[in-house]
C-alpha positions as CSV (number, residue, x, y, z in Angstrom):
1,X,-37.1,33.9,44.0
2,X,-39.1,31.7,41.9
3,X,-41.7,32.1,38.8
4,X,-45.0,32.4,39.6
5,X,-47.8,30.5,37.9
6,X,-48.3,32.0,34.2
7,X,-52.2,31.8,34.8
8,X,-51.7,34.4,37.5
9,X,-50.3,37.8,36.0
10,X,-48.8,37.4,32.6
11,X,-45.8,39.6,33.4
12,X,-44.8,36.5,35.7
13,X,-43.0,35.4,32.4
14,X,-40.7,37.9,32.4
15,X,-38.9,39.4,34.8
16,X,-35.6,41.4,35.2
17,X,-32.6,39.3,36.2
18,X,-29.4,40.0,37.8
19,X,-25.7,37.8,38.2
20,X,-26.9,37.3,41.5
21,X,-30.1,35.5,40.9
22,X,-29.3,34.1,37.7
23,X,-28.4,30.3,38.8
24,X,-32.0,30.7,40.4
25,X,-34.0,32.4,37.3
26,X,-32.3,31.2,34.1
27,X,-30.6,27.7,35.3
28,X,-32.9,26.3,37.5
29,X,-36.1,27.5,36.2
30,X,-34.9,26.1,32.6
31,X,-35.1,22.4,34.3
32,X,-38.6,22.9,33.7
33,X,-39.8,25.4,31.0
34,X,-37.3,27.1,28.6
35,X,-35.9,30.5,29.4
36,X,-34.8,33.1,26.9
37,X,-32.4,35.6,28.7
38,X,-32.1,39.0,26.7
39,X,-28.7,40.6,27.6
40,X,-29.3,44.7,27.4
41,X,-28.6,48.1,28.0
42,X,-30.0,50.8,28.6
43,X,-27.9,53.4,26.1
44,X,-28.6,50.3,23.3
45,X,-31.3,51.5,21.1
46,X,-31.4,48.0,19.1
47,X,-32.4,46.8,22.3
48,X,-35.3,49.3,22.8
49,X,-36.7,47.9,19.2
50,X,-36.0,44.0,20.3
51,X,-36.9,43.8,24.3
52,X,-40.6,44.5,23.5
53,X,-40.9,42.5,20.6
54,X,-39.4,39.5,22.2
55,X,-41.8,40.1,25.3
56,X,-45.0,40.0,22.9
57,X,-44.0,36.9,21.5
58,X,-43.1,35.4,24.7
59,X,-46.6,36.0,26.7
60,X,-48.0,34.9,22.9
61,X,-46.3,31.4,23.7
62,X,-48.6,31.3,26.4
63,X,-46.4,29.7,29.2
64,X,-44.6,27.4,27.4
65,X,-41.5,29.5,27.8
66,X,-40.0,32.3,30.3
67,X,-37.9,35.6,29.7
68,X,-35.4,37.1,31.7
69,X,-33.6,40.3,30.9
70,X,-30.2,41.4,32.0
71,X,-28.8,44.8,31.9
72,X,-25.0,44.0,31.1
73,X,-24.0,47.3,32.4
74,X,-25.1,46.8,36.1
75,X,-24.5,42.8,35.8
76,X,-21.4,41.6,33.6
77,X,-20.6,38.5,35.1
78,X,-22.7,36.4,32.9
79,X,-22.1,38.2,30.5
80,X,-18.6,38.1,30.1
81,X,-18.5,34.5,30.6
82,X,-21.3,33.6,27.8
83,X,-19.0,35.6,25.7
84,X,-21.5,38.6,25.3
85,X,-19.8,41.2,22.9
86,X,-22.6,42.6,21.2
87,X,-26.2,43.8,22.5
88,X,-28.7,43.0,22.0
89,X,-27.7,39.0,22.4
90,X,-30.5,36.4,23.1
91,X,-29.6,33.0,25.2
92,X,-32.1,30.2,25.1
93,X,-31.5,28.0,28.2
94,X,-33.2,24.4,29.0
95,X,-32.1,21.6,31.3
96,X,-30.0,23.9,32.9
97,X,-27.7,24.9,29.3
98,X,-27.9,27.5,26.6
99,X,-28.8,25.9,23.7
100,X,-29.7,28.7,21.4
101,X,-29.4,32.4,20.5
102,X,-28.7,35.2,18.3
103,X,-27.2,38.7,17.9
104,X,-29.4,42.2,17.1
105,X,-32.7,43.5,16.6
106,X,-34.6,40.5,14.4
107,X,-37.8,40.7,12.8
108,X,-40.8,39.7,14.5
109,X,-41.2,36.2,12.3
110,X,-37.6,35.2,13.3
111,X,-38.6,35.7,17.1
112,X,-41.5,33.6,16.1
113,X,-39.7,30.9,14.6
114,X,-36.6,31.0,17.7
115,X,-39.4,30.7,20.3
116,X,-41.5,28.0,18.5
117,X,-38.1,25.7,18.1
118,X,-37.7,26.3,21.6
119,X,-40.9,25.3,22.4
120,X,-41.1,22.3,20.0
121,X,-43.3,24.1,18.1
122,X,-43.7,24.8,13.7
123,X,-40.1,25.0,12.8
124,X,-38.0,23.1,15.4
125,X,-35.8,20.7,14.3
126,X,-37.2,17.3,13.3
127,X,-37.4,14.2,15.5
128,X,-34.6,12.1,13.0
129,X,-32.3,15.5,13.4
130,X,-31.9,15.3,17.0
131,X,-31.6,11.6,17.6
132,X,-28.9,11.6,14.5
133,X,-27.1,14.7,16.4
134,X,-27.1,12.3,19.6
135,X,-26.0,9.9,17.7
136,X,-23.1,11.6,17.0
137,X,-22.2,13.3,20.1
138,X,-22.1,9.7,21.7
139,X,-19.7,8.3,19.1
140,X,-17.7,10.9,19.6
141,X,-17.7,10.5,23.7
142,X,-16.7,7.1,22.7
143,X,-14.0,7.7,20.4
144,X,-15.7,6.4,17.7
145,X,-14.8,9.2,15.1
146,X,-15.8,7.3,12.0
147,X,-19.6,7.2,13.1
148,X,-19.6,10.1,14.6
149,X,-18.4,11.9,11.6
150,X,-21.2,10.0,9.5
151,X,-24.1,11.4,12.0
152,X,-22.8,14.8,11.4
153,X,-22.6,14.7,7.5
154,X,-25.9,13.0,7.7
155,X,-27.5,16.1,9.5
156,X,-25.8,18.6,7.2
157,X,-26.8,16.7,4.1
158,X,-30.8,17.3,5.1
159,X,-29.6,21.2,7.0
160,X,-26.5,22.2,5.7
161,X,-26.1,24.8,7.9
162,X,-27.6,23.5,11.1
163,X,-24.4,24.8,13.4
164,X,-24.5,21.9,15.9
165,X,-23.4,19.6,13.1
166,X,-20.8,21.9,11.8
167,X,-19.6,22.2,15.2
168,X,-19.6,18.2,15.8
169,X,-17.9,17.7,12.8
170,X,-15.4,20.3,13.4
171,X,-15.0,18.6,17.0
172,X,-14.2,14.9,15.2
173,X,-11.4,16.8,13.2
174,X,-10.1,18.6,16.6
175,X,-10.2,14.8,18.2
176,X,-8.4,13.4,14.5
177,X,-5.6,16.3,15.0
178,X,-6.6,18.3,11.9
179,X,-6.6,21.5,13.2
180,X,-6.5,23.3,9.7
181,X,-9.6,21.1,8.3
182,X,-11.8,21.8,11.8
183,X,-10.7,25.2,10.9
184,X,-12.2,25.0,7.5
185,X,-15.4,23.3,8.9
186,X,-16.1,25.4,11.4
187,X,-15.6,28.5,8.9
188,X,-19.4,27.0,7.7
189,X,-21.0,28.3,10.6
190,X,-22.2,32.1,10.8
191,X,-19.3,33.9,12.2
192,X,-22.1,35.5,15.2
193,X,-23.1,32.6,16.1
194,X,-24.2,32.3,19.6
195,X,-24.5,28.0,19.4
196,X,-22.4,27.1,22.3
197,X,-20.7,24.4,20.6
198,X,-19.7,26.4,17.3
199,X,-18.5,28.8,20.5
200,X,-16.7,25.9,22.1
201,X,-14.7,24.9,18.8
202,X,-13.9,28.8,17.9
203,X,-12.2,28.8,21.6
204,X,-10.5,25.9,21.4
205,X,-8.9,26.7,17.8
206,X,-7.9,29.8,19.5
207,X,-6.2,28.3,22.4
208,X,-4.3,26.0,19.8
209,X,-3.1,28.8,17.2
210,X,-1.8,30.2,20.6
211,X,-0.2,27.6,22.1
212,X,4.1,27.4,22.3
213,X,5.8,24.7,20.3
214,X,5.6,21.1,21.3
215,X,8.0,19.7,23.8
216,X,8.4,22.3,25.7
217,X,6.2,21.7,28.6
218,X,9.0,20.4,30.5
219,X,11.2,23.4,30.0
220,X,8.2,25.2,31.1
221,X,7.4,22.9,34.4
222,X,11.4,23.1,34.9
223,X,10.8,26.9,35.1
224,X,8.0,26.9,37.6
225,X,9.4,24.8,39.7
226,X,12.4,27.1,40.1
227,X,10.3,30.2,40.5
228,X,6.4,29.9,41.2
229,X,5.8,34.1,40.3
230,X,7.1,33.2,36.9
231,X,3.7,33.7,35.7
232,X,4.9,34.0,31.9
233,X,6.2,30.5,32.0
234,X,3.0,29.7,34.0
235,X,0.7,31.1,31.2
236,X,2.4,29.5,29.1
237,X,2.5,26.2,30.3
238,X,-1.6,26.5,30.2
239,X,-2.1,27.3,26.8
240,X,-0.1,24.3,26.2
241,X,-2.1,22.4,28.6
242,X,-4.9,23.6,26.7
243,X,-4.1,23.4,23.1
244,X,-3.9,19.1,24.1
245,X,-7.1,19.3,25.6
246,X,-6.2,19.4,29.5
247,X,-8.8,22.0,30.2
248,X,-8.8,22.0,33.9
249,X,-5.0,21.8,34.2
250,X,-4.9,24.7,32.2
251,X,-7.6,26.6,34.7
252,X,-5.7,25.5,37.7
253,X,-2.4,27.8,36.3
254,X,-4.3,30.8,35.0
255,X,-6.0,30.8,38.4
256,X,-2.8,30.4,40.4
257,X,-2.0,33.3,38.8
258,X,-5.1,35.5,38.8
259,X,-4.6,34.5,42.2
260,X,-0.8,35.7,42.9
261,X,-1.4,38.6,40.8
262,X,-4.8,39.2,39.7
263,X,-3.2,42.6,37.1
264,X,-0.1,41.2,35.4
265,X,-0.1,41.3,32.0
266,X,-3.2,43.4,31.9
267,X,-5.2,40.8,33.3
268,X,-4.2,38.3,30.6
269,X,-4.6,35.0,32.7
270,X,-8.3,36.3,34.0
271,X,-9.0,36.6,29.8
272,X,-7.6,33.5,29.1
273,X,-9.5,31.8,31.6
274,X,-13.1,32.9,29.7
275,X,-11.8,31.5,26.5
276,X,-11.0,27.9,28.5
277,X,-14.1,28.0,30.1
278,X,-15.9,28.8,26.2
279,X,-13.7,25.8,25.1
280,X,-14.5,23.0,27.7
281,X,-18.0,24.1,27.3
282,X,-20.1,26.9,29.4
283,X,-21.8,23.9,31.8
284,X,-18.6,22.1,31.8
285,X,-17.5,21.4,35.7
286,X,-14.1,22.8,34.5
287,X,-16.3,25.9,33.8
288,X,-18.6,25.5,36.6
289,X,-16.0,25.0,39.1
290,X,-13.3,27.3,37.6
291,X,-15.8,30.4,38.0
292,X,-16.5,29.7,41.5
293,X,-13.3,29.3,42.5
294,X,-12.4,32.7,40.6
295,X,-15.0,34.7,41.7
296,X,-13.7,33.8,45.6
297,X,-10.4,35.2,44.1
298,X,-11.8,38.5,42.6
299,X,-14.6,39.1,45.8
300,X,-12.3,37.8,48.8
């Protein structure tokens, strides 16, 4: 199902979602217009103050951008793997990506404000901001960690706290190997943050403060190889995977063994996948690939 024409019925602008239509509602219509997905409940009485509100201001906007609600209690796939651990919690999707959000009942003006930076509208960041942010991001593709840290300090010299910077600057320390100053860095950033990168960078931190001492990945391949249902040496040998940055090798042994046993360890290797997925980035094909292939596990 696709979004009718705003001019027709304004409630075509918002609609109620579900895991099983999302790809369809929220990724593909956000090729084209910008789609806000408000993650609910129905027991959550923030929610009751914020869904309304946001639904004003998003038949205000007039077309320009599209809302989809979710009740996380009858649909926690998407959920869970946005990292959803509060409601209310507000996603801003375009080109496919969340790119935005925030946590909790917000006042009308800051609903303003989120939708009209959305929408390129009073508030959004400035022309110079994005293209220096790009600037960065492609040093930093490129290995080019001098320049890319210059582009980010550039940014947060004009918005100190604009979290995309602090999480590309906190990405060129990951890349450097100074895990305690990305730390630091990243520490700048609100700690409810919903910016997938300042997400991406929490994860990744995570996985490395969790990861067994170097040098033993051999012991740990050694151990595997001797007995493939040692799914302790398994899970370990993919947070070491991951704490170097091997994201998908580190998906391939938490899914072997979600896949042998989808309950050992209290389902440790199904959590650690979602922090993996947060790490290499929601729209990551690591992510992308590593939740279809563990949803066929979990609904087969």
């Amino acid at each position: 199902m696709t979004f009718a024409d705003p001019t027709t019925a304004k409630d075509d602008l918002i609609k109620d979602g579900s895991d099983a239509s999302f790809m369809t509602d929220v990724i593909e219509v956000s090729r084209t217009t910008p789609v806000i997905v408000d993650f609910w409940a129905t027991w959550c009485g923030p929610c009751r103050t914020l869904g309304p509100a946001l639904e004003k201001a998003v038949r205000a906007a007039g077309g320009k951008v599209r809302m989809v609600k979710i009740d996380v209690d009858k649909n926690p796939a998407y959920a869970g793997q946005l990292r959803v651990q509060s409601i209310p919690t507000v996603y801003a999707f375009v080109n496919g990506q969340p790119v935005d959000g925030f946590q909790g009942a917000v006042p009308d003006s800051q609903i303003k404000a989120f939708i009209e930076k959305l929408t390129g509208g009073a508030g959004g960041a400035s022309p110079e901001i994005d293209e220096v942010l790009a600037m960065g991001e492609e040093s930093l593709g490129l290995n080019d960690f001098g320049g890319a840290a210059q582009a980010y300090a550039h940014v947060l010299s004009i918005e100190p706290e604009n979290p995309k910077a602090i999480a590309g600057l906190a990405r060129v320390y990951l890349a450097g190997g100074d895990v305690e100053q990305a730390r630091q860095t990243i520490a700048m950033a609100p700690q409810d943050s919903t910016e997938p990168s300042v997400q991406s960078v929490r994860a990744q931190l995570a996985l490395a403060a969790s990861a067994p001492a170097a040098g033993e990945n051999a012991e740990l391949e050694a151990r595997i190889a001797a007995d493939p249902n040692d799914h302790q040496a398994r899970f370990d040998l993919a947070q070491a995977l991951a704490a170097s940055g091997d994201m998908k090798g580190a998906a391939d042994h938490l899914l072997a063994i979600v896949q042998a046993d989808r309950e050992w360890n209290e389902q440790a290797a199904r959590k650690q996948l979602l922090t993996v997925f947060e790490a290499a980035g929601a729209m990551s094909d690591v992510a992308k690939d590593g939740r279809r292939r563990l949803s066929s596990i979990l609904f087969s």
